[in-house]
NUPA-698767 format. One record per residue: residue in one letter; x negated, y, z negated of N, C-alpha, C in turn. Coordinates in steps of 0.05 Angstrom, whole numbers, plus 5000, padded with zeros to 4 digits. Layout:
<sites>
AXYZXYZXYZ/...
</sites>
This chain:
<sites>
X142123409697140123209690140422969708/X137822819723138522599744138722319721/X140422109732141221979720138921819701/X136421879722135021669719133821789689/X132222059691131622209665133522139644/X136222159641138522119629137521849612/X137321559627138221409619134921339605/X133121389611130221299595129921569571/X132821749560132321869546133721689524/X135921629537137721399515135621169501/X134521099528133820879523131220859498/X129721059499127421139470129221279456/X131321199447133121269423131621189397/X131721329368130721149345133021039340/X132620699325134220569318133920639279/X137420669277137720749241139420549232/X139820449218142120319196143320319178/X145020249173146720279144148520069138/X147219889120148219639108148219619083/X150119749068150019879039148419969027/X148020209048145620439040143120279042/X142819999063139819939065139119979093/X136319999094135920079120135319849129/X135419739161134919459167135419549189/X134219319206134619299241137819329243/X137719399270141019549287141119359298/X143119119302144018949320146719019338/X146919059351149818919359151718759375/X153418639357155018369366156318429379/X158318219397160418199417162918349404/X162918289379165618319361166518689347/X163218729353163719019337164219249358/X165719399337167419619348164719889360/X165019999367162620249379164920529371/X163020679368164321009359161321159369/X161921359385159621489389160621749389/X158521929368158822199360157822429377/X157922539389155722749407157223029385/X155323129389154023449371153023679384/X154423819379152024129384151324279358/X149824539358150124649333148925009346/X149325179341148025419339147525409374/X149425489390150325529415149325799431/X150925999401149826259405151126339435/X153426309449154826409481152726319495/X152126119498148826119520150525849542/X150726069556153225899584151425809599/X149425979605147825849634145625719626/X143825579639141225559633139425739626/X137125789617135025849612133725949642/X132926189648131926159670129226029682/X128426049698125825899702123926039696/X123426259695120826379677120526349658/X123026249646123026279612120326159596/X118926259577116926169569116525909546/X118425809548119025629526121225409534/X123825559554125725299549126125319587/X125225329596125325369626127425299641/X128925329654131825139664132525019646/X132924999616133724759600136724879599/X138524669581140924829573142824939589/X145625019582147625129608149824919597/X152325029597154824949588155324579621/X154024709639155724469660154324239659/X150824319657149324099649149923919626/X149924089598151423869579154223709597/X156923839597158823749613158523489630/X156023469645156023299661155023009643/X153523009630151822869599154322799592/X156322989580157922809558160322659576/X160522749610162822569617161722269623/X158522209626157222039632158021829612/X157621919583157421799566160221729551/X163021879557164721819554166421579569/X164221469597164721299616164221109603/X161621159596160620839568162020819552/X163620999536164720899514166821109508/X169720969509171621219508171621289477/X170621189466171821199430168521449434/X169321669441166621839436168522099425/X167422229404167122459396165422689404/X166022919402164823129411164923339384/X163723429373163223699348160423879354/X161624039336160124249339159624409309/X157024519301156224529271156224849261/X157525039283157925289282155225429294/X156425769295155125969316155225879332/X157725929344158425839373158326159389/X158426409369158826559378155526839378/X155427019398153027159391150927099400/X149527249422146927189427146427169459/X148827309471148827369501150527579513/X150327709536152427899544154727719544/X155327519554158127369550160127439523/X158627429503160127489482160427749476/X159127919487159628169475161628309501/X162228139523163528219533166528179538/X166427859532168427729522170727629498/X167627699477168327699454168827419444/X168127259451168626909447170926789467/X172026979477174326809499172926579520/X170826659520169126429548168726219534/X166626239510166426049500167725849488/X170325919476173325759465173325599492/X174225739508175525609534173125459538/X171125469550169025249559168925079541/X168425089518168524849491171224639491/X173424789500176224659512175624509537/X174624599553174324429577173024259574/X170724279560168924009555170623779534/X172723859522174323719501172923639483/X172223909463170923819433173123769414/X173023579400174123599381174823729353/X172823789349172123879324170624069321/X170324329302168324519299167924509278/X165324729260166424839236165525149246/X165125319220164725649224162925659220/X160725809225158325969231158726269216/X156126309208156926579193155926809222/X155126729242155426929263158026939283/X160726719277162326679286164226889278/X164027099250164427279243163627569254/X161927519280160527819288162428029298/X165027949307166828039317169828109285/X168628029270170228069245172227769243/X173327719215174127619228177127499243/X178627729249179927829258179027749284/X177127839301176827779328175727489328/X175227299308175326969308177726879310/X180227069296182826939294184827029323/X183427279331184527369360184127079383/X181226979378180326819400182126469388/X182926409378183626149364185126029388/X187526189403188826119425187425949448/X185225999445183025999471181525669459/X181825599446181525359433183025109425/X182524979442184024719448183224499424/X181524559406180824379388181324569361/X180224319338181224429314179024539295/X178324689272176324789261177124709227/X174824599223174424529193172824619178/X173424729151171624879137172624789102/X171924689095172224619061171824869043/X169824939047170125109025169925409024/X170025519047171225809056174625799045/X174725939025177725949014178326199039/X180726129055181726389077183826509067/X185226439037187526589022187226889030/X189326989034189427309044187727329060/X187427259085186227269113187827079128/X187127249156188727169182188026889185/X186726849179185026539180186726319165/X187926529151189526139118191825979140/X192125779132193125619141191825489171/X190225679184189525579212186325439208/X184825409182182925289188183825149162/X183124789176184024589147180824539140/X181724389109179324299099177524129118/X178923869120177923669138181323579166/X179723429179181523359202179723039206/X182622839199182522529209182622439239/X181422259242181122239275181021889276/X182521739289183021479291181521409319/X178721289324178621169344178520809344/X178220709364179020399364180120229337/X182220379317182520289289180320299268/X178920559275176320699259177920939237/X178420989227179121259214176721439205/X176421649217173421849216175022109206/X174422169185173922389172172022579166/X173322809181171323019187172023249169/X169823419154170323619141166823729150/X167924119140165824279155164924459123/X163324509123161724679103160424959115/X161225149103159325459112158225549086/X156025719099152825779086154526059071/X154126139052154326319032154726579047/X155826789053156226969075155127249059/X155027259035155027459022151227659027/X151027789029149427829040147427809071/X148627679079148227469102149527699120/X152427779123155227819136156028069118/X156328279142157428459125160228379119/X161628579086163028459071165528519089/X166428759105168328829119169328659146/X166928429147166828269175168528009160/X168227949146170127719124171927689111/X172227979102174428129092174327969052/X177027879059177827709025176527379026/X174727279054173726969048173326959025/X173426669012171326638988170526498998/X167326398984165526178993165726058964/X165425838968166825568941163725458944/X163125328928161025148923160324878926/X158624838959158924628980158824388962/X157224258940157224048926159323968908/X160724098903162924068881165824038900/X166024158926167024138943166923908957/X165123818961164323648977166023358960/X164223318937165423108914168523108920/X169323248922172223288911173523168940/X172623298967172923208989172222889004/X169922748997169722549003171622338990/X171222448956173222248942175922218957/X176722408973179522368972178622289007/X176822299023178022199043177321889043/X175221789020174121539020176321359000/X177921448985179221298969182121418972/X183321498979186521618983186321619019/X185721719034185421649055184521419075/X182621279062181021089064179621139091/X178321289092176821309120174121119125/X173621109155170820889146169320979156/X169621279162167621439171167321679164/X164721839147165722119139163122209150/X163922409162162622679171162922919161/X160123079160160323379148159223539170/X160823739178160123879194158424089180/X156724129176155324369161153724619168/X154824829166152225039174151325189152/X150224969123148725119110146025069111/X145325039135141724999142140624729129/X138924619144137324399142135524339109/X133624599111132524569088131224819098/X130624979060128125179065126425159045/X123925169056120925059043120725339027/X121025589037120525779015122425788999/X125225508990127225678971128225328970/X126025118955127524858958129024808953/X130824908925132424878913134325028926/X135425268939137725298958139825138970/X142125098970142924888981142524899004/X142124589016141924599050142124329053/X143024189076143923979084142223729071/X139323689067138023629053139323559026/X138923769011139723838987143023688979/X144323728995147423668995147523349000/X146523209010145222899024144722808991/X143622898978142122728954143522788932/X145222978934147223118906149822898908/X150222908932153222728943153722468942/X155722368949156322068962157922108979/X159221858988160621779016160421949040/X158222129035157622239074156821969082/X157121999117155221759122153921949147/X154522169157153222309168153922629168/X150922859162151723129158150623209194/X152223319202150923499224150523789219/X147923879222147524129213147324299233/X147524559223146624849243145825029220/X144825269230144425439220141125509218/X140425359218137125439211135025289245/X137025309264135525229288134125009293/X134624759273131924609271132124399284/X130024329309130524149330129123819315/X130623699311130523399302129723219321/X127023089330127722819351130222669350/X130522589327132222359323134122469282/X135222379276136822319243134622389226/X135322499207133422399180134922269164/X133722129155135221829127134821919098/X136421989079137222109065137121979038/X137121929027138421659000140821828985/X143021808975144822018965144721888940/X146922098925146321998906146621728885/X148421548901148121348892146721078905/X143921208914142221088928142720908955/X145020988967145420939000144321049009/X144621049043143821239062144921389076/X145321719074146621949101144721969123/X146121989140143222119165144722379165/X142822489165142622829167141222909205/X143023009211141823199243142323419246/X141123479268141123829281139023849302/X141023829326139123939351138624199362/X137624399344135824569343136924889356/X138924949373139925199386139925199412/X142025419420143025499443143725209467/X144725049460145324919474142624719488/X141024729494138324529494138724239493/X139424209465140023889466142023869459/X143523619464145623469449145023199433/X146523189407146123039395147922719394/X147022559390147722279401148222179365/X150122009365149121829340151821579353/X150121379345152221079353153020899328/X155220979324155920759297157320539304/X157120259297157419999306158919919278/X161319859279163119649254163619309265/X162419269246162018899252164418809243/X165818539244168118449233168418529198/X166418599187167718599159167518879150/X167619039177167819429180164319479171/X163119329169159919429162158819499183/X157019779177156819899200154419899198/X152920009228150220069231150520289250/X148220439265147920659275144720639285/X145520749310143420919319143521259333/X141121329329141221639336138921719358/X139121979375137021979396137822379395/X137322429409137622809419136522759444/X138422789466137722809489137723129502/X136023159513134623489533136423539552/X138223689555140123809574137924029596/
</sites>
């Protein structure tokens, strides 16, 4: 991407806030701290670009193009995060040839921090998720996938703390119900726990025993579905909850311009995102703590 495209994509960013769950203009002062989040979600092995005939995403996308995007922006601001909302795996000869080894390693070189699981991250069983883990320089969070009696227990935690400029950000990941979804022999003994009751149990403890001043949900139980409202989905989970202050979604492909603003349930605000598959866009969000840790945010999805 030329710098110039780059920087007039930042620059029509939407501005969001959060000033005890009110929405209000984004300022920022000399004094406040910056944290900036970048996102993927639903990757699907898609290493190269899009080719140019493609009828829809034409040259878009490609593991070096993002790469080059997030070292730009790690120049602006070292306190930057990198995550990812699951299905990292599935959906090119790379994986079926590799079996996720490329993609671990490239997601390493770009230095993500954080994942969660994808119920196609299982296509390989998941046995061949726990073969590839070596290949992964970062860590994987999942709340409520119980991995008891699987290769998996102990190597994926609930949530994982992350200290930038004297920020404490707490990250935890949520997966979409596998049962039906995933054959049962590809999962083996997972259980899937129930993301809202989970969730409760998880924020309490990283917002009040941990004291974090940032919580993130990594989620791939989909955005929302209009034929099944009531289903849980990131949506849904936003207005049941408290102390998210941001869900990043995957699972249901859904390309977002910018956040959606949420009210939870004790009438604050989550921004909910998801930039949409196979690598296309990356997702931006800027959170700003003023001297008395009160924060604000803005969000954008910039076109790789």
């Amino acid at each position: 991407m030329k710098r110039r495209n780059f920087v007039k994509q930042i620059a029509g960013a939407s501005t969001l806030a959060m000033v005890n769950g009110l929405l209000l203009p984004s300022f920022i002062g000399k004094k406040q701290r910056h944290i900036t989040i970048l996102h993927t979600n639903d990757t699907h092995s898609h290493i190269d670009p899009f080719k140019a005939n493609h009828n829809q995403y034409a040259n878009k996308g490609g593991v070096a193009k993002r790469a080059t995007i997030i070292e730009q922006i790690r120049k602006e601001n070292k306190n930057t995060l990198l995550l990812d909302a699951g299905d990292i795996f599935q959906g090119t000869p790379y994986f079926n040839y590799f079996g996720g080894e490329l993609e671990f390693k490239l997601m390493s070189m770009l230095k993500y921090d954080v994942a969660t699981i994808g119920n196609h991250d299982f296509d390989n069983s998941i046995d061949g998720l726990y073969k590839q883990l070596p290949n992964a320089n970062f860590d994987f969070v999942s709340a409520n996938y119980d991995f008891k009696n699987t290769v998996l227990d102990t190597h994926v935690k609930p949530y994982k703390i992350i200290i930038k400029d004297g920020i404490k950000i707490g990250i935890f990941g949520l997966g979409i119900d596998l049962l039906g979804l995933v054959d049962k022999k590809m999962y083996k003994e997972t259980r899937y726990l129930n993301p809202i009751e989970i969730t409760q149990d998880i924020t309490n403890e990283l917002k009040d025993e941990k004291k974090c001043d940032l919580i993130i949900c990594l989620s791939h139980l989909g955005y929302y579905y209009k034929s099944n409202p009531d289903k849980i989905s990131d949506l849904n989970l936003a207005k049941a909850t408290k102390n998210i202050d941001l869900i990043i979604g995957g699972h249901t492909h859904t390309f977002l311009p910018k956040p959606t603003i949420i009210r939870n349930i004790e009438d604050k605000n989550t921004l909910v995102n998801q930039v949409g598959a196979y690598g296309i866009n990356l997702g931006k969000i800027d959170f700003y703590f003023d001297e008395n840790n009160i924060k604000t945010a803005t969000g954008t999805t910039i076109l790789v």
